[in-house]
Every structure is written in C-alpha cells, then in structure tokens.
N, C-alpha and C positions, 0 to 999 in steps of 0.2 A: 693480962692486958692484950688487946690487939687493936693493930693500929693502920690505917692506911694510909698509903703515902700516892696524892699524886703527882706528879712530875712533869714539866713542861718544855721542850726542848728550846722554845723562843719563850725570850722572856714575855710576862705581862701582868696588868694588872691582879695580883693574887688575892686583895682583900674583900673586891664585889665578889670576886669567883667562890669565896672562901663560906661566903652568906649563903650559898644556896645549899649549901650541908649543914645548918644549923638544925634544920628537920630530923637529920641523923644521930644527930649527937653536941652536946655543947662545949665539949672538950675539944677546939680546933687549932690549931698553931700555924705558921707560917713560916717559911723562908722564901725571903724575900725576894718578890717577881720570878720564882721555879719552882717552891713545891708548899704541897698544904697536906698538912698531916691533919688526921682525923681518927680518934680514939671510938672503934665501933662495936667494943666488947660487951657493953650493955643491950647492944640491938640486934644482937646474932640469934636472939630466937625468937625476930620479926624476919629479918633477910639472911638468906645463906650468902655467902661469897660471889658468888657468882649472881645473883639477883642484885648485890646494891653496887657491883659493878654496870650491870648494863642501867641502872637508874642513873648513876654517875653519869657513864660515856653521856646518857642521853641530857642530862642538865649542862651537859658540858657544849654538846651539838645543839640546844639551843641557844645555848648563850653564845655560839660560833666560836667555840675555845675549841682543842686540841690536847689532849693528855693522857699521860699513861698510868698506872693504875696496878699496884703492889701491896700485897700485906704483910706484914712481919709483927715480933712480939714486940717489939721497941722502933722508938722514932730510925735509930741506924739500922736495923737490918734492913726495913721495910722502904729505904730511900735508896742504902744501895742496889736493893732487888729492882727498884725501879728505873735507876740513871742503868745501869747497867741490861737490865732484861733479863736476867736469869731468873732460875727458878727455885734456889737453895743457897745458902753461906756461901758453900763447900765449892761452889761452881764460878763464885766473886772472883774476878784477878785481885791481884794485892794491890792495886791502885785503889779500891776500896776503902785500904784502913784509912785516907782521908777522913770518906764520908763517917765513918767511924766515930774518928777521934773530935772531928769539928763538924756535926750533922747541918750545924745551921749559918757555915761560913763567918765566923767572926773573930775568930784569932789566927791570924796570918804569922809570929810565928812560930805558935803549934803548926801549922800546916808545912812552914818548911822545916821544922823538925823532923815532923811523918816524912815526906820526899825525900828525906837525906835519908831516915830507914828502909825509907822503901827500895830505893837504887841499891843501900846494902845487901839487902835480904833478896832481890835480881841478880844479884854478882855471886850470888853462893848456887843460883837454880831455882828460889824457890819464886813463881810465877802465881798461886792462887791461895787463897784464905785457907781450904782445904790443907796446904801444909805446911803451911803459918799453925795453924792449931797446933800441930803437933810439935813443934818446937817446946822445948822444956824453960816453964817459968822461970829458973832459978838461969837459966844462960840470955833471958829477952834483961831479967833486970840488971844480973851482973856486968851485962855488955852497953846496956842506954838507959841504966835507971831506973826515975820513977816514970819515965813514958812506955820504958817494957813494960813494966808492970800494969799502966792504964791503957792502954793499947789494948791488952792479953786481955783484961775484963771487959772492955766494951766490945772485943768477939767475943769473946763466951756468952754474953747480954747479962752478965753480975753487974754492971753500973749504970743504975736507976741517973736518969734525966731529964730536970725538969725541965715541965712545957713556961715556954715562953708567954705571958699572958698576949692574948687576939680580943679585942672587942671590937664588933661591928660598928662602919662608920655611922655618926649619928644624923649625919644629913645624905639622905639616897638620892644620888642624881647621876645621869646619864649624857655624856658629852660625845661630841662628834665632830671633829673640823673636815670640811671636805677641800677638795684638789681646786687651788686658782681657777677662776671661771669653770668651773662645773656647772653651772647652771645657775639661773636669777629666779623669778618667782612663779617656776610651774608646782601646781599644786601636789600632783603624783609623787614626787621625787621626794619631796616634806613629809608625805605622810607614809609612804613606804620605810623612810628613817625612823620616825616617829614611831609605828606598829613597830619598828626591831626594838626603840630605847623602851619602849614600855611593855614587851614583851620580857624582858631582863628586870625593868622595875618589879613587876608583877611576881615573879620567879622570888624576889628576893626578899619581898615585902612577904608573900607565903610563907618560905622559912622564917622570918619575924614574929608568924602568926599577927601579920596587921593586914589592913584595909585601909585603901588610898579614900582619903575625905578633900585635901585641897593641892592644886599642881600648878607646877608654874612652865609656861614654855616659853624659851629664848630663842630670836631668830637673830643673827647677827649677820649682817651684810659689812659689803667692803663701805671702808667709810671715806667717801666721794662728798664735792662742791655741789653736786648736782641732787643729791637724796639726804634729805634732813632729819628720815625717822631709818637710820642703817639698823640701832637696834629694837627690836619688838619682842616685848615681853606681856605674855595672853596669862592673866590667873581664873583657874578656874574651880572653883567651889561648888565642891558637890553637894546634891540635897542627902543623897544617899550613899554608903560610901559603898567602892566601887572595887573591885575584884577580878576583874575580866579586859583584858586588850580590845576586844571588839567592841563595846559598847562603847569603853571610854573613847574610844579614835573616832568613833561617829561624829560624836560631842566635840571632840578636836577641829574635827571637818566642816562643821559647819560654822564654829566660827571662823577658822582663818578663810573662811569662802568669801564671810561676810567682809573679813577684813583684810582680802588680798585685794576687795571688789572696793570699798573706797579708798584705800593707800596701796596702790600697789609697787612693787620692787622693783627698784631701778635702779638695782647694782649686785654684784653677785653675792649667792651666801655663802657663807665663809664657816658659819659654826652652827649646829643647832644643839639645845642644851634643855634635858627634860630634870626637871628638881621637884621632888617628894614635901610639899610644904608641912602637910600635918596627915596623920596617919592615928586607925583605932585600930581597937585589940580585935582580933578575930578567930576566937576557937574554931578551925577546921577540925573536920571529921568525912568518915568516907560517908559516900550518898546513902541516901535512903532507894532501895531496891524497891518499894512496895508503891511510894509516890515520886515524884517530882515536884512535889511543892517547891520544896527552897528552891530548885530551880527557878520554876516559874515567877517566886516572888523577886529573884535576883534581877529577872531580866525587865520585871516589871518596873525594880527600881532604874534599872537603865536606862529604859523608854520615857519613865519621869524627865531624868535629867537631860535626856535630848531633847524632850520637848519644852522644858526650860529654856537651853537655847537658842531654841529654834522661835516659843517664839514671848518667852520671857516670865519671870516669875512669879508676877502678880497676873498673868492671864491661864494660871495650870494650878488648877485645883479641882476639891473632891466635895461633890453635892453631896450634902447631909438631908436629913430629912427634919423637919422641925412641924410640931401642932400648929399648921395653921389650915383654913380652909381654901384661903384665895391660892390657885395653882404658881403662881407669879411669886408669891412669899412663904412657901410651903416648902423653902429649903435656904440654906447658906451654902458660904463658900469657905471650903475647910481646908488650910492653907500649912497646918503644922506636920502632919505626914498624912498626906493624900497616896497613898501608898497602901498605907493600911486601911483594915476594914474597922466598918466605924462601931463604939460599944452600941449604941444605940441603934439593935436591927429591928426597923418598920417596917411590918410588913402591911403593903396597904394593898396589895394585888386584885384580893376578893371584896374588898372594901366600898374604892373608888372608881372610876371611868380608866379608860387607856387614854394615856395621857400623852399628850404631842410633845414629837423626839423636840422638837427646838420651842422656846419659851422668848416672848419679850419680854424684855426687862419691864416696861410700862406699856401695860394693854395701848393697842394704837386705834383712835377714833377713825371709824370707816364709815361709809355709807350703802344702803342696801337699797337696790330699785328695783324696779320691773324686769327680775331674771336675769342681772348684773348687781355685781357689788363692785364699788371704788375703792381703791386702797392707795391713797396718795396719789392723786390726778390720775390715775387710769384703773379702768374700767375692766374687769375680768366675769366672763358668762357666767351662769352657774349652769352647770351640768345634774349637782344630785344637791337636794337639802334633805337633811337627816331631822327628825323629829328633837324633840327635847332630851339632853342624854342628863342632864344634870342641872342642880338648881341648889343653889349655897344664897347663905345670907347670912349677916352679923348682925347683935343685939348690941342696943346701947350704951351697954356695959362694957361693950370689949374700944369702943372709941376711949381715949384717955384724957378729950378734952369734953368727953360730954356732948359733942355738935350732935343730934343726932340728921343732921345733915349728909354725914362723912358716913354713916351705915348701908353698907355695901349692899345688894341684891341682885343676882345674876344668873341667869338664863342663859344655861351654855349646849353649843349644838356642834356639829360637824357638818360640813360644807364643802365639796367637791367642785374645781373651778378649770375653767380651761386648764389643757394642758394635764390632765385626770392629777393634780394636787387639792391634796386634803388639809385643807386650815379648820384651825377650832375658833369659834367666835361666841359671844357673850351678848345678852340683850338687858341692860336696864329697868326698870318700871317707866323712865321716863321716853322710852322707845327709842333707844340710843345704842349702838350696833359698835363693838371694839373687835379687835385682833389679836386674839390670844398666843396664838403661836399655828406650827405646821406640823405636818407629821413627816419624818423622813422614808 
C-alpha cells in the first residue's frame, strides 16, 4: 500500500477538496477539516511521486486551497511525515506517537494516555521515534500495558487500519458570503465570483466523470423595506451539456444582463450560491493529437446554448433539407439536436441554382416598372436583370385538394438594385412579380 496524506495548516472544507482526487484513486478518507488521505498504490505506474505531487499542489492552487503533501506506507506514517515535515520515521519527535496511535482524532482519552507516555519517555531522554524503536517490547508492555504493546506496532506499521468510509457529496454546490456593503449590483464582481465557483464546480464534476446539463444561481441581497425581489434565483437548462467555465459564464452573462437591466439591485449582496441541479456521465479521455474534432464540436455546443439565451429556443435551429421544389418549402426547422449533422446528407450543389443566404417565409408580392421595382411602397432602381436562371412547376397531383388552381409555376431570375444588392425574384404565368429572398 501507499498512501498520501495531505495536510492543511488552517482548517477547511476537506470533502469538496477531497473530490478532486477521485481521478487518482477511489480509496479516499478524511480527517476532519485537516487532512485527506488518498491510497495511490494502484496508480504509481501512471505517476511517479513527484508527478502526482505537482498535479496535487496544482488542483489544490486552483481550487485557492493551500497544502502539504507526504507519502508513507500507512495512514500514520504518512500524516505524521506531513504535520511534522520530515523526511523519514526515524527523524519524528516523539510527540508523533499521537498521530500514531489516534490518526484521525477521535478518542481523546487514548490521546491523553499517549501525552502521559510521552512526558514519561521525555523524562528518561528519549526525544525521537528513532529511539523509541529501540526500546525492548517486553519493558514498553511490562511498564503501560496493552498501549505499549499497540503503540510499538503502529511504529513498526504491523497494525493494518481501517479507512473510514468518504462518499462524495451528492448535491455539488458552491457558496460565497461576502463582507457587509461590498458592493450592490455591478456586474463584474458577479461574474468574476461566479468563473471562481464554477471553475471548482467544473474540477469536481471531472473527477465525477460527469457533465453539467442544469444549474441554479442564487443572488441573495440584504433584505430591506425598499427591494421586494432581495433573493434571485436564475435556472439554467442546458441543450447541451456543458464542461467548460468559459462557455457556461458567457450564458450566465447574458442573462443576469438581461435581468440586472429590468430589476435591478437595490441593496447589497450578501451571498452568491452556484448548485449542480443535474449532471451526465462523461468518459473523459486525453485529446486526440491528429484532430480537433471533439473540440470543435464542444465549443459548438457552447455557441448553441448562448445563442439560446441570447435569443431563445424556439428561434435556434438546424435547416434540414427536405424533396421539395419551391426554395421557401425545400427545408424545416430541426429543433432536437441542431448541433449535430443531419442522417440525411443532400447534396444538391451541382443540382440546383445558388441560392439566396436569406429566404421569406411567404414569397412577398412586388411590382416591377420601367427600370424600378416596388417593394412595399418604395421604389428601388434596377441596375443589372439577369436572364432566366431557373423555372420549377408542380403537377396536379402533388396539390392534395385537387384545385388545380393552387399548381405553382415559376420563373425565377436574379436582380441587382440600388445600393449593388442582389434579391432573387419569381415571375408567374399570370405576370405577377414576388420576392424571394436576398443574397448576403
């Protein structure tokens, strides 16, 4: 076995901190708000010692935590190599056999038993675990027992200890109260806290192997006569689920913009508070060297869900291609994951005409005169007419009431107008002039 112990000189939260080594290993333990033990005997021939130390320090400096970092063969050696700083047993002062005897602080008094040996065993010289060992088992038992006896085996490391069961918390959320009137409702200061809380969510949700799908953010103000909405609480549900601090904060940004801009804060905040509502599995693996794909398609889903926000769900979707002839009905709107690419790839490029970037919904009736055309009460030059680029028509059969009234016939050109814009237009049989769309 081997086991690393890190150590925290100020106490603090150890159970979020304790999540970000689930990557390393699932055997983790704790003692409570100072140290987290982590068994990494299985992973020593992915990292040497000295590699899953500098990964440590560095999840530890994102997370703004602080710790120190010892290995040993057992929970006790490897805590006191840590509270202490040494670099061997042999080198421990004898205030040591504490961590020894009670590694994870919870029998107090075992502990002042140990204290009362240990002042004995001061009073004869002996000052370090080095010559503590050498003392003969037959005078540590005859003189104090069976705690000579357990003492003597937990230095030697002959008595096996079990780990205390650790499961990660089941709701991930990230809290912050800040300092009386620190500030009321500028937006920088929000969202600078926000990229720290979810730069920690993010961290922790990876060791999970999950991905963020829905989030809740709390803005708590002081609660005043004068401000009726102190607390705000934003859910956000993503189309895609989400993996990355920078995308999701964009999406954060733009709603409290919108929603600093009709209620805004008139009293100070007091708390902001980011919670993990729902969360998928997500097999991480290292990049692909040869592409970028996954990247590209991550940041794609990103862009989705901003532009959801920004400017809503039912206006962000993916033109499909569909058998039809009319340019205007010759696609839907694909609303289930517009993300991906669609089964059905048309390729119509050699097919049909160059088709204009913007479409109306319903061709628009215009009129065409003497080297001006009208498009809604005013009047635009024409500069260039293009000949005939294309000519469609439907048979009676494809109408499903039979009118053959409703059978389409159309004469489509391209048209250069003031201003050198290109609109596509459509001519009738009964000499009737529509608005197909423009070219960007």
């Amino acid at each position: 076995m081997r086991v690393a112990c890190i150590w925290f000189d100020k106490p603090c939260a150890t159970s979020p901190l304790a999540e970000l080594f689930l990557r390393f290993s699932p055997q983790i333990c704790l003692r409570k708000d100072q140290a987290i033990f982590i068994e990494i005997g299985r992973c020593r021939q992915l990292y040497s010692l000295e590699s899953f130390r500098q990964r440590v320090l560095s999840l530890l400096q994102r997370h703004q935590a602080a710790g120190r970092i010892s290995f040993g063969k057992e929970i006790t050696d490897s805590l006191a190599l840590a509270l202490y700083q040494k670099s061997s047993i042999d080198e421990l002062p004898l205030e040591a056999l504490l961590e020894f005897a009670d590694p994870f602080c919870r029998d107090q008094v075992l502990r002042k038993s140990i204290h009362q040996m240990i002042h004995s065993f001061q009073d004869l010289g002996i000052r370090t675990l080095k010559q503590f060992k050498t003392l003969p088992v037959a005078e540590l038992v005859s003189r104090f027992g069976i705690l000579g006896r357990f003492i003597h085996q937990r230095t030697q490391l002959q008595d096996f200890i079990d780990w205390p069961l650790w499961k990660p918390q089941e709701i991930v959320f990230e809290r912050k109260e800040f300092p009386y009137f620190e500030f009321y409702g500028e937006l920088e200061p929000i969202l600078f806290e926000l990229k720290s809380q979810l730069d920690k969510i993010f961290l922790r949700l990876f060791a999970r192997r999950q991905r963020l799908l829905k989030l809740e953010v709390q803005i708590r103000c002081e609660k005043i006569s004068t401000n009726p909405f102190y607390l705000r609480t934003l859910a956000f549900d993503f189309f895609a689920p989400q993996g990355s601090t920078r995308g999701t904060l964009r999406i954060l940004k733009e709603r409290l913009m919108r929603e600093f801009s009709k209620t805004p804060v008139l009293s100070p905040i007091e708390e902001i508070q980011t919670k993990v509502l729902k969360m998928v599995p997500f097999e991480g693996g290292q990049k692909n060297i040869f592409n970028d794909e996954e990247e590209k398609f991550e940041q794609l889903c990103s862009i989705h869900d901003q532009l959801i926000e920004i400017l809503g769900e039912e206006n962000v979707f993916q033109a499909e291609l569909i058998e039809d002839r009319r340019p205007e009905k010759s696609w839907i709107k694909k609303f289930t994951s517009p993300h991906q690419k669609s089964e059905k790839n048309i390729d119509l490029r050699f097919l049909i005409p160059r088709r204009p970037t913007y479409l109306c919904r319903i061709p628009i009736r215009i009129q065409v005169k003497a080297g001006f055309i009208q498009i809604q009460d005013r009047l635009y030059k024409i500069l260039h007419w293009d000949n005939q680029i294309e000519k469609i028509s439907g048979a009676w059969y494809e109408n499903p009431s039979n009118e053959i009234a409703d059978v389409y016939n159309r004469t489509y050109t391209e048209v250069e107008i003031e201003g050198h814009q290109r609109i596509s237009i459509f001519e009738t049989p009964q000499r009737q002039f529509y608005l197909h769309g423009y070219y960007g």
